[in-house]
GURO-300879 format. One record per residue (C-alpha): residue number from 0; x, y, z; residue in one letter. Coordinates in pm, 1 decimal. Example, Ala and Ser with C-alpha at 12.3 -4.5 7.8 and 13.67 -1.06 7.14 Angstrom:
2
nr_x_y_z_rest
0_1230.0_-450.0_780.0_a
1_1367.0_-106.0_714.0_s
***
This chain:
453
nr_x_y_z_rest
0_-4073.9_-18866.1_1496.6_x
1_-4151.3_-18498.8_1574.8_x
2_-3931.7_-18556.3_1913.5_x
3_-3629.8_-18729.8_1726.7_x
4_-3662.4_-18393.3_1495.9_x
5_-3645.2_-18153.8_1771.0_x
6_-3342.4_-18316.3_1930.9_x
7_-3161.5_-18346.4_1578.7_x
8_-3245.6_-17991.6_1496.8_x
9_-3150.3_-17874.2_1881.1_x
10_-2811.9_-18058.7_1819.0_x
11_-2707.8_-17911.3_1502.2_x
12_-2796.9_-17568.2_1613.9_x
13_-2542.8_-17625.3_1911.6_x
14_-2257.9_-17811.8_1678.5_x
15_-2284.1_-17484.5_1462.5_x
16_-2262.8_-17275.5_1728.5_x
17_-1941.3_-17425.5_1867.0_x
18_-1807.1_-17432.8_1585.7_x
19_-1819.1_-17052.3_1543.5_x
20_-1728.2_-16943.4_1867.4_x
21_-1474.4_-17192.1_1866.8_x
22_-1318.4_-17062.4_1522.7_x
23_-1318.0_-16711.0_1688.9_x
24_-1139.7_-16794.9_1984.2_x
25_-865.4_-16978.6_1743.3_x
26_-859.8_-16648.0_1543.7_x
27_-802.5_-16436.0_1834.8_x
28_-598.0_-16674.6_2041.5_x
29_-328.8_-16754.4_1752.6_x
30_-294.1_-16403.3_1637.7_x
31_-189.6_-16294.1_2033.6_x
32_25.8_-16622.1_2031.0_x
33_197.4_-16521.9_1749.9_x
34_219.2_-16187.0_1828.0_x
35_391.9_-16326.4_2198.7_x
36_634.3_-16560.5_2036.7_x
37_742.2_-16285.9_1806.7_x
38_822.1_-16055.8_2049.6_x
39_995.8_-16314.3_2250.9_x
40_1197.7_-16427.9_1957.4_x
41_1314.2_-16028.3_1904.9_x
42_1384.6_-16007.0_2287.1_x
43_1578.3_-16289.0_2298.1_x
44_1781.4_-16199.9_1974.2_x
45_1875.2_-15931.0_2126.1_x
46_1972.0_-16053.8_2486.3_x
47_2194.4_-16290.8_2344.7_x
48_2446.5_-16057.2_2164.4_x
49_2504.8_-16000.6_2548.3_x
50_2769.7_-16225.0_2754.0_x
51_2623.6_-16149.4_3090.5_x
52_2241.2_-16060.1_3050.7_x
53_2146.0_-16292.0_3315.2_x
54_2383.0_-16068.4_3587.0_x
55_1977.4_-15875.9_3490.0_x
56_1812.2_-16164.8_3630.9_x
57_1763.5_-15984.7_4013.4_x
58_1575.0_-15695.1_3854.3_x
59_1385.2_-15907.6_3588.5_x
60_1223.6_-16111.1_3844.9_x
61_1198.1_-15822.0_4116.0_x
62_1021.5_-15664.2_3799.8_x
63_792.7_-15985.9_3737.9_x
64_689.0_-16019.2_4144.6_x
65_638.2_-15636.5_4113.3_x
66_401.7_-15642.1_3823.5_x
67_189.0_-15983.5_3875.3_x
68_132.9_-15823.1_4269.2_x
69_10.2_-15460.4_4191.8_x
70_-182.2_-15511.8_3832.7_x
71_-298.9_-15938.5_3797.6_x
72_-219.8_-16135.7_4073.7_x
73_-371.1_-16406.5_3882.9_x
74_-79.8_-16397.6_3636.6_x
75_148.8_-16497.5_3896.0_x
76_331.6_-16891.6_3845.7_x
77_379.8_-17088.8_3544.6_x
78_10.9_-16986.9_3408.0_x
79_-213.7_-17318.5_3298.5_x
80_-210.1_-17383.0_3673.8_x
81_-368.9_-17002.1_3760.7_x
82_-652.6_-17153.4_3455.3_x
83_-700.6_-17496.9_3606.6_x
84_-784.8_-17292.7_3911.0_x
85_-1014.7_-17057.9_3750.3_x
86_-1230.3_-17321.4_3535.7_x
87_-1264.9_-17512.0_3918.1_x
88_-1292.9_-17230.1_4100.5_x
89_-1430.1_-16960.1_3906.3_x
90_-1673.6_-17153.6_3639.8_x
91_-1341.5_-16966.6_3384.8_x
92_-1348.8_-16630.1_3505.0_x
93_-1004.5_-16454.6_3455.1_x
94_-964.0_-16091.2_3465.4_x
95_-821.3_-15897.7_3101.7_x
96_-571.6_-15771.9_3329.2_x
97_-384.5_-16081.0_3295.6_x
98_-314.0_-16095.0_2965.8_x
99_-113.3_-15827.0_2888.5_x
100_85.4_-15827.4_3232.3_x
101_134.8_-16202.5_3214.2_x
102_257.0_-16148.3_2856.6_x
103_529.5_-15876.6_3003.0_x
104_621.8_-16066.4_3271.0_x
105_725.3_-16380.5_3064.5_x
106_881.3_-16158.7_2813.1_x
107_1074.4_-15989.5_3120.6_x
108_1146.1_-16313.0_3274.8_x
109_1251.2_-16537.5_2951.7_x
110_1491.6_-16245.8_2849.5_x
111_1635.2_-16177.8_3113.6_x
112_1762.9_-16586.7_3109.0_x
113_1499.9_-16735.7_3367.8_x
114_1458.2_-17071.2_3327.5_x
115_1046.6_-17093.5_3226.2_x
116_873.4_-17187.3_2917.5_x
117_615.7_-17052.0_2729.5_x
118_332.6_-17207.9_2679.7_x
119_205.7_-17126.9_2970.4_x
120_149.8_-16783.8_2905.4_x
121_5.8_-16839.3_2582.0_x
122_-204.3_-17092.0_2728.9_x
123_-352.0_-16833.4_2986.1_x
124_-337.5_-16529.0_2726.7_x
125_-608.2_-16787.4_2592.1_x
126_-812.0_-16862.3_2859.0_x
127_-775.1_-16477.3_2920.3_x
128_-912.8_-16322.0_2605.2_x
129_-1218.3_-16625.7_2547.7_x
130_-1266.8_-16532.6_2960.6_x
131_-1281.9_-16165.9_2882.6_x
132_-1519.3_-16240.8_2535.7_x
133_-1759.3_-16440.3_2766.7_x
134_-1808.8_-16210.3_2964.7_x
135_-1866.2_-15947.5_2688.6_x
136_-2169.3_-16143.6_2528.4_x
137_-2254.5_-16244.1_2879.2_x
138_-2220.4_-16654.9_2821.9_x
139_-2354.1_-16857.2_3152.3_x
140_-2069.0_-17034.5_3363.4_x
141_-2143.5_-17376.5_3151.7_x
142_-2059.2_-17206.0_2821.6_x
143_-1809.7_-16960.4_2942.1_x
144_-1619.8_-17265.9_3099.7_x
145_-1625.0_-17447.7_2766.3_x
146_-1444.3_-17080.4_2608.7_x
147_-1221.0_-17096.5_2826.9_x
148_-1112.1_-17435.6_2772.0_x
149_-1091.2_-17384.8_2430.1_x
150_-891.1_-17095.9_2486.9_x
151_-569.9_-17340.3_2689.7_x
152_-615.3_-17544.0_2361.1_x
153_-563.0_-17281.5_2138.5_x
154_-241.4_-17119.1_2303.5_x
155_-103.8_-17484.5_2407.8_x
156_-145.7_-17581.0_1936.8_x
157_-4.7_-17246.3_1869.5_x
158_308.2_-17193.1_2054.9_x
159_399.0_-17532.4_1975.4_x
160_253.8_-17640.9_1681.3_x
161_34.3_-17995.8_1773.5_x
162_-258.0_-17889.3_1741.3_x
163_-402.3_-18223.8_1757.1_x
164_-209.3_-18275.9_2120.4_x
165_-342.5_-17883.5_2216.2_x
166_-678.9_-17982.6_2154.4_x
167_-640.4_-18290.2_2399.3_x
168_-436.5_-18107.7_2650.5_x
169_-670.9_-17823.9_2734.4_x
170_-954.9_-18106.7_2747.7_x
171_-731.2_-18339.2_2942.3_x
172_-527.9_-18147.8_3209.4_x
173_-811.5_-17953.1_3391.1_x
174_-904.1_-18350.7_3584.4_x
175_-658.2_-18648.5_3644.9_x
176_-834.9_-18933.3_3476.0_x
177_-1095.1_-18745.8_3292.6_x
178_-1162.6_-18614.8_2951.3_x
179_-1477.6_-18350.5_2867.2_x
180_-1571.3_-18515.8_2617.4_x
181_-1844.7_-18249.6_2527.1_x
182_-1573.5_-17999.2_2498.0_x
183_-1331.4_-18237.0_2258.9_x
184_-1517.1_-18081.8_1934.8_x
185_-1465.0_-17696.3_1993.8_x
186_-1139.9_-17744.8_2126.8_x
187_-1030.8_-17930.5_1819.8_x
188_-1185.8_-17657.6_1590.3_x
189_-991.2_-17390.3_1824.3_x
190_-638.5_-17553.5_1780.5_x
191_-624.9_-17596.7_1442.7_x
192_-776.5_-17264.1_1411.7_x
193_-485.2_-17129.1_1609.1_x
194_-220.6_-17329.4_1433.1_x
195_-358.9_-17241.7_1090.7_x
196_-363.8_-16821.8_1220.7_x
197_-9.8_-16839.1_1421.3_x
198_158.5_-17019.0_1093.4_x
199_-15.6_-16767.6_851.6_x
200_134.7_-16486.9_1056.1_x
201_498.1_-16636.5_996.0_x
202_536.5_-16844.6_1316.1_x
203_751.4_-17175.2_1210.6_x
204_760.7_-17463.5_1453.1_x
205_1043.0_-17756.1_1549.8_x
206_970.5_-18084.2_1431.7_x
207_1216.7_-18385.7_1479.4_x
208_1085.6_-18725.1_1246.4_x
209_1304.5_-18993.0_1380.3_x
210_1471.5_-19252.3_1202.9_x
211_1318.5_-19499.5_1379.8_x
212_1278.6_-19858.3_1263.8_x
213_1025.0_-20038.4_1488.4_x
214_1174.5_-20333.9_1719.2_x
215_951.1_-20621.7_1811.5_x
216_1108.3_-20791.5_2063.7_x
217_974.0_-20825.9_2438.8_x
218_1359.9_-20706.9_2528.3_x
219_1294.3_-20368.5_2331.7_x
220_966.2_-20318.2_2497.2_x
221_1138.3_-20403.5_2895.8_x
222_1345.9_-20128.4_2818.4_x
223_1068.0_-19894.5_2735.0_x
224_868.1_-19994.4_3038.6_x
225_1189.6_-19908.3_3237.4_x
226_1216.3_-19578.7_3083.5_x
227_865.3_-19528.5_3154.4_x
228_992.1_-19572.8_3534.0_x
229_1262.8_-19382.0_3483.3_x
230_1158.8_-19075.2_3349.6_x
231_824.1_-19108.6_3591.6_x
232_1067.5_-19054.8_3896.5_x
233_1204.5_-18727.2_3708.5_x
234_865.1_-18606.5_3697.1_x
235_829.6_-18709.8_4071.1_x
236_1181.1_-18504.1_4129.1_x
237_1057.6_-18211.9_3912.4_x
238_701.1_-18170.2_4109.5_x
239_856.7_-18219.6_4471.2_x
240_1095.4_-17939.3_4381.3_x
241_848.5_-17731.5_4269.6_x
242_683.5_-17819.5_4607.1_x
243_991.6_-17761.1_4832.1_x
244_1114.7_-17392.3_4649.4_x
245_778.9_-17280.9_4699.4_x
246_761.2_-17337.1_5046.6_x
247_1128.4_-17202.2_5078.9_x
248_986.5_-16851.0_4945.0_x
249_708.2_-16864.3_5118.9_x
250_882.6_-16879.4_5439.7_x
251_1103.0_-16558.2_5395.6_x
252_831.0_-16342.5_5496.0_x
253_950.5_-16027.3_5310.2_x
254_764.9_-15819.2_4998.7_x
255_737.6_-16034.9_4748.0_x
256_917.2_-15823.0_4461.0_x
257_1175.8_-15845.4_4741.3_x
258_1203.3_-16231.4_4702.0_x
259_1232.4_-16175.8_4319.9_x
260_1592.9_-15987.7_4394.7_x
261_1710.1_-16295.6_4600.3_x
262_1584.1_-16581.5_4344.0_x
263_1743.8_-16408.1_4062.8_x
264_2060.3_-16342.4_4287.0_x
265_2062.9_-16685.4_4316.8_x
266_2036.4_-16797.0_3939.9_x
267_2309.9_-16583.0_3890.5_x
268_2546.8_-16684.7_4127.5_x
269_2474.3_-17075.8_4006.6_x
270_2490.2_-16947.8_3680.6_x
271_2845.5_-16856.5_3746.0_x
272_2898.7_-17176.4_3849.6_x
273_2763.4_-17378.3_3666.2_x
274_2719.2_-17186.0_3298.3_x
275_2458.0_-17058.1_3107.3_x
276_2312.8_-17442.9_2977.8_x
277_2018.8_-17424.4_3241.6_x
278_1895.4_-17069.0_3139.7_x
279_1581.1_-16922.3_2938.6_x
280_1386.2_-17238.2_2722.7_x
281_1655.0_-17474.9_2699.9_x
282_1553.1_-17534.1_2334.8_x
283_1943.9_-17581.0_2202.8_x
284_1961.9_-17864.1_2448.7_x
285_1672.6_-18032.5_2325.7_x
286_1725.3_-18036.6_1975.8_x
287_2112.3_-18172.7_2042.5_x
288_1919.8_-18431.1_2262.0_x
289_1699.1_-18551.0_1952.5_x
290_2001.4_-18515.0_1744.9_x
291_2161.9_-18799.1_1955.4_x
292_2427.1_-18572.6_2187.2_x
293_2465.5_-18760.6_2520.7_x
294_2373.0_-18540.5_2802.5_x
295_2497.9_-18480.7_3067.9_x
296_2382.3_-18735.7_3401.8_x
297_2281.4_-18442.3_3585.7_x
298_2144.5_-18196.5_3318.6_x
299_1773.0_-18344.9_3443.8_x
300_1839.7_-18258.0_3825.3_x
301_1955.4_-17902.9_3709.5_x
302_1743.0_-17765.0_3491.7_x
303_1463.0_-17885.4_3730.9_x
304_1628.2_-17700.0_4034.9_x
305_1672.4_-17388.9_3788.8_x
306_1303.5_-17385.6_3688.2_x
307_1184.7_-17449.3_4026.7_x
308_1366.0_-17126.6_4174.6_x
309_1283.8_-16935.8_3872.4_x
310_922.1_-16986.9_3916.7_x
311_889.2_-16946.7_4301.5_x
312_1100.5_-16654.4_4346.2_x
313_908.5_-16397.7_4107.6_x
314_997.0_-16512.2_3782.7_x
315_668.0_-16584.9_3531.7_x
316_646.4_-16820.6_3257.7_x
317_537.0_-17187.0_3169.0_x
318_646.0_-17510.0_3287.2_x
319_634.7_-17750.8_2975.0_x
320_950.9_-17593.0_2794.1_x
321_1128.7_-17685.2_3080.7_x
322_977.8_-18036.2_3072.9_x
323_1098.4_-18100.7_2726.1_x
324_1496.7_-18035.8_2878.8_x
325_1398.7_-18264.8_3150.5_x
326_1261.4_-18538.6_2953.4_x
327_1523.4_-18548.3_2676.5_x
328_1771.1_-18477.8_2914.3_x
329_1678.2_-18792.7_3130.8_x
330_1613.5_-19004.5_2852.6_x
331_1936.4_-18952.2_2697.4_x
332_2089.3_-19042.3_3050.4_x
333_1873.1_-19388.2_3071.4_x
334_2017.7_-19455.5_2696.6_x
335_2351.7_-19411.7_2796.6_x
336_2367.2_-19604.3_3076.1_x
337_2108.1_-19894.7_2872.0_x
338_2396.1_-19840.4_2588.8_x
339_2053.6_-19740.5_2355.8_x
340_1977.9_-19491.6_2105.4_x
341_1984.1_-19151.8_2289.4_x
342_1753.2_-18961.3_2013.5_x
343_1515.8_-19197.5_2057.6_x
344_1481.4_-19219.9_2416.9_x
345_1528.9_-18852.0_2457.0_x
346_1212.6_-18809.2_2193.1_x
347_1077.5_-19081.1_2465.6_x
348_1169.0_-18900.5_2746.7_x
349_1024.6_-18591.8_2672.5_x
350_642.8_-18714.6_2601.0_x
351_673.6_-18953.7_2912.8_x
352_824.0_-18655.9_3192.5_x
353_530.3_-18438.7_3025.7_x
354_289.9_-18737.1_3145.0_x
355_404.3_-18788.9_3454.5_x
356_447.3_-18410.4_3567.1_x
357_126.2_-18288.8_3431.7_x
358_-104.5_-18640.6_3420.2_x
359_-189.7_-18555.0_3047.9_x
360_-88.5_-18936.5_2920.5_x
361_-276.0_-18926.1_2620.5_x
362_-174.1_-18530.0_2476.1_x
363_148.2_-18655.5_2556.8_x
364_96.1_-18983.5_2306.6_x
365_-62.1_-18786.9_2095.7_x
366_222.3_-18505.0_2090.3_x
367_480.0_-18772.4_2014.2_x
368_329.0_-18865.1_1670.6_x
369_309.6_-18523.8_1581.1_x
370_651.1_-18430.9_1656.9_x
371_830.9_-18740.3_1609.3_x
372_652.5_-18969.3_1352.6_x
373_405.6_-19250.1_1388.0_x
374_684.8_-19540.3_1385.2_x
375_815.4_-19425.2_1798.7_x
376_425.3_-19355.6_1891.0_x
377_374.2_-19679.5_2036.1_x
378_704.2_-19751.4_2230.7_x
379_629.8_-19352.4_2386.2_x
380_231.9_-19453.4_2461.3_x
381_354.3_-19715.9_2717.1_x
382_641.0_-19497.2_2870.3_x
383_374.2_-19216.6_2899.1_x
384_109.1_-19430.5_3037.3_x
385_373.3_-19569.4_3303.3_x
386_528.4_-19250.7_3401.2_x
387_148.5_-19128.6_3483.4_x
388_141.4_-19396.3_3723.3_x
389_478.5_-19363.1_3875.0_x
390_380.7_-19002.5_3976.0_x
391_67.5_-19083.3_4168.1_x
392_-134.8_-18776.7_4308.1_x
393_94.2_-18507.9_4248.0_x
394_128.0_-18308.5_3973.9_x
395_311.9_-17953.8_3814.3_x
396_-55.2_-17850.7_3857.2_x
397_-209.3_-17907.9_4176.4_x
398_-519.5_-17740.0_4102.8_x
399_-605.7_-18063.3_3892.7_x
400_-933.8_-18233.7_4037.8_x
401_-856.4_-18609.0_4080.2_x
402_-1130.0_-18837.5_3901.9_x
403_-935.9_-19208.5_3947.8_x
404_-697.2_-19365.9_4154.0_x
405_-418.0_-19524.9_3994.3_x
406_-460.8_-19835.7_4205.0_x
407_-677.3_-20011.3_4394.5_x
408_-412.5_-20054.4_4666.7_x
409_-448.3_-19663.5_4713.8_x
410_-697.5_-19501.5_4907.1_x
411_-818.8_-19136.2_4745.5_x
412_-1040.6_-18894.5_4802.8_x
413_-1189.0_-18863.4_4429.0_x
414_-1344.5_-18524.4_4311.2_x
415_-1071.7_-18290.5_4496.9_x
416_-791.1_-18078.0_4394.3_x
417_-518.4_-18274.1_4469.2_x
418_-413.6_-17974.1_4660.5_x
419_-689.3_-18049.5_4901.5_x
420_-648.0_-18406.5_4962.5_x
421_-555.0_-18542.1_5241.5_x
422_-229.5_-18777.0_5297.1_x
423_-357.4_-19083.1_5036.6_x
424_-410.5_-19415.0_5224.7_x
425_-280.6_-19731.9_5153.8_x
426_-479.4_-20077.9_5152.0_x
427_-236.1_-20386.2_5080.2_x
428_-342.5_-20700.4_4977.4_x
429_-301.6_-20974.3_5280.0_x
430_38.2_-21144.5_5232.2_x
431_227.1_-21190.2_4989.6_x
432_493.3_-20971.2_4824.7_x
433_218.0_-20655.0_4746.3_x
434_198.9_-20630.9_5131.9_x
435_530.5_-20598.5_5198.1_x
436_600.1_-20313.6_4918.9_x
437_309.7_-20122.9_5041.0_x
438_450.0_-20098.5_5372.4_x
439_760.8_-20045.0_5248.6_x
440_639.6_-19778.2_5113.4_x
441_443.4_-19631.8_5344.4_x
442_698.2_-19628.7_5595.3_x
443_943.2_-19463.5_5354.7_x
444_648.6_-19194.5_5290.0_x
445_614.3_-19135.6_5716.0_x
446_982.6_-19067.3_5639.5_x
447_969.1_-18857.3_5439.3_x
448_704.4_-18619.3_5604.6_x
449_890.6_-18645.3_5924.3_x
450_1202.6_-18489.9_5784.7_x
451_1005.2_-18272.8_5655.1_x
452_868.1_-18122.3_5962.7_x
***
């Protein structure tokens, strides 16, 4: 009895405990959230009274490189990856620095018409500021870890107003295949925390309820599956961009502020061509996508090729923004050309490109309820859960440890950054029609790699 008493007594003393330093990080992660987005809003306000600000682009991201370099090279990229890292790497040590350059940069970036989101940022002004109050109070690595995870939570719920899906992502995206569940409680505590302090403040979020009446059929459902397929190679297209940009900058071998005046250069010039659509947070496109507007078959390709330069060449700000263009974007395409209901398989497309780029299936599920209503939840659960799949071991974040393999035909190496593996093996079943596909693909893989060397 007396032991059964000590543990019950040990446990509540920890519950209560999380749940006060897990209200404090919401506090202090929603009010800098709010005070981001606010400042962003007012930035952009003003930039777009201007016909050409992205002709500013050059300097903007020569003024990002220059920045991230010389004050937090930590802040550099699309931010939750820079946190993954740390939490791996670092047991969640990130330096104050970061917050307030990362927070300029974006603001620099996004203005200027760079094609990055920004919950990012906000995600690593979290992790920042709990990082910075751990190490105040001097918390060990376990509990300064668990801070900082409840810090991504916090900024991912307040910029975008899910704090249920926040809550999941920051406990979901740190490991393909793996939730912390001992982390699930102050996370939740720190989202809706956040929410509750960034709405207070005057922050209003977008919310699209479908008018969606369920269709039980086994056709209906095919043609979710096939979006799931769909929209998991977009996510496939988006990371290998990513991939092949990044290399691209990395091989001019110049300063890097330097490579910030040629990616912006760039974005202009194919800004010329190719009009403003594929600039700054791509939010107007989204909601037209949810509305039901057709887009266009190649918005998806573009907007991925935008964001990819943006981010490798200097520029600084999030990568889920531009997920939500690529996802409604491709999902409207697949509805087209399935002659279905483009809001709803844009709504689809969105939650199942943010599971397949970033492996966060179930914040992705989740997400879809709370933006678009219970009645699509189901249909954008198995397009989520398939477009995880389709992207294998790759991901937006490659700092993500790998705790699964997504089949048994695939050999892994399990507890790695997928950045560290090595090239994944495959293991066919004798004969038979999964034999042949597996070398198929294998051989189109070898490919592949060849052309790329």
């Amino acid at each position: 009895m007396k032991t059964r008493i000590t543990e019950s007594t040990l446990l509540f003393i920890s519950i209560a405990k999380w749940v006060f330093l897990a209200t404090l990080a919401g506090i202090m992660v929603g009010a800098t959230v709010a005070l981001f987005l606010k400042a962003l809003r007012a930035g952009t306000d003003w930039a777009g009274g201007w016909e050409y600000t992205y002709l500013l682009m050059p300097a903007a991201f020569f003024l990002s490189a220059l920045m991230v370099k010389y004050l937090a090279p930590d802040a550099k990229g699309h931010g939750t990856e820079k946190v993954i890292e740390a939490v791996h790497r670092r047991a969640g040590r990130i330096p104050l620095a970061v917050v307030p350059v990362k927070l300029a940069a974006t603001l620099v970036t996004l203005i200027a018409g760079g094609s990055a989101g920004k919950e990012g940022p906000c995600a690593q002004i979290g992790a920042g500021i709990t990082s910075a109050f751990s190490e105040v109070f001097r918390f060990n690595d376990h509990d300064r870890k668990k801070m900082v995870i409840c810090g991504i939570s916090a900024g991912f719920a307040a910029v975008f107003g899910t704090p249920i899906a926040g809550a999941i992502f920051g406990v979901e995206v740190l490991f393909v295949g793996t939730i912390l569940y001992e982390v699930l409680l102050p996370s939740f505590i720190a989202g809706i925390t956040a929410y509750q302090v960034s709405t207070a403040l005057g922050i209003t979020y977008f919310y699209s309820p479908l008018n969606f009446v369920p269709v039980f059929s086994e056709a209906f459902l095919l043609k979710v599956m096939l979006a799931g397929i769909f929209c998991g190679f977009a996510s496939l297209l988006l990371v290998e961009l990513l991939k092949y940009f990044e290399r691209r900058a990395q091989n001019i071998n110049i300063w890097a502020p330097a490579r910030g005046l040629i990616g912006g250069s760039a974005l202009a010039l194919m800004t010329l061509l190719a009009g403003k659509r594929y600039l700054g947070l791509g939010l107007d496109v989204v909601e037209q996508s949810l509305r039901g507007v057709p887009a266009h078959w190649y918005d998806f390709f573009m907007k991925s090729v935008f964001t990819a330069v943006t981010l490798s060449f200097g520029g600084s700000g999030g990568i889920i923004t531009p997920i939500f263009f690529i996802g409604a974007a491709a999902g409207s395409v697949y509805a087209g050309f399935m002659r279905l209901d483009h809001a709803t398989f844009s709504a689809i497309g969105m939650m199942a490109v943010l599971a397949g780029a970033a492996n966060t299936p179930i914040a992705a599920s989740i997400m879809a309820i709370e933006l678009f209503g219970p009645a699509v939840a189901p249909y954008a659960t198995v397009a989520c859960v398939i477009s995880f799949l389709m992207t294998g071991n790759r991901s937006v974040y490659p700092s993500q440890v790998l705790s699964i393999s997504k089949s048994d035909s695939i050999k892994v190496e399990l507890g790695k950054e997928l950045q560290q593996m090595k090239k994944s093996s495959y293991a066919p079943v004798p004969g038979g029609l999964g034999a042949f596909v597996l070398r198929f693909i294998q051989k189109v893989d070898d490919a592949v790699n060849s052309l790329r060397r």
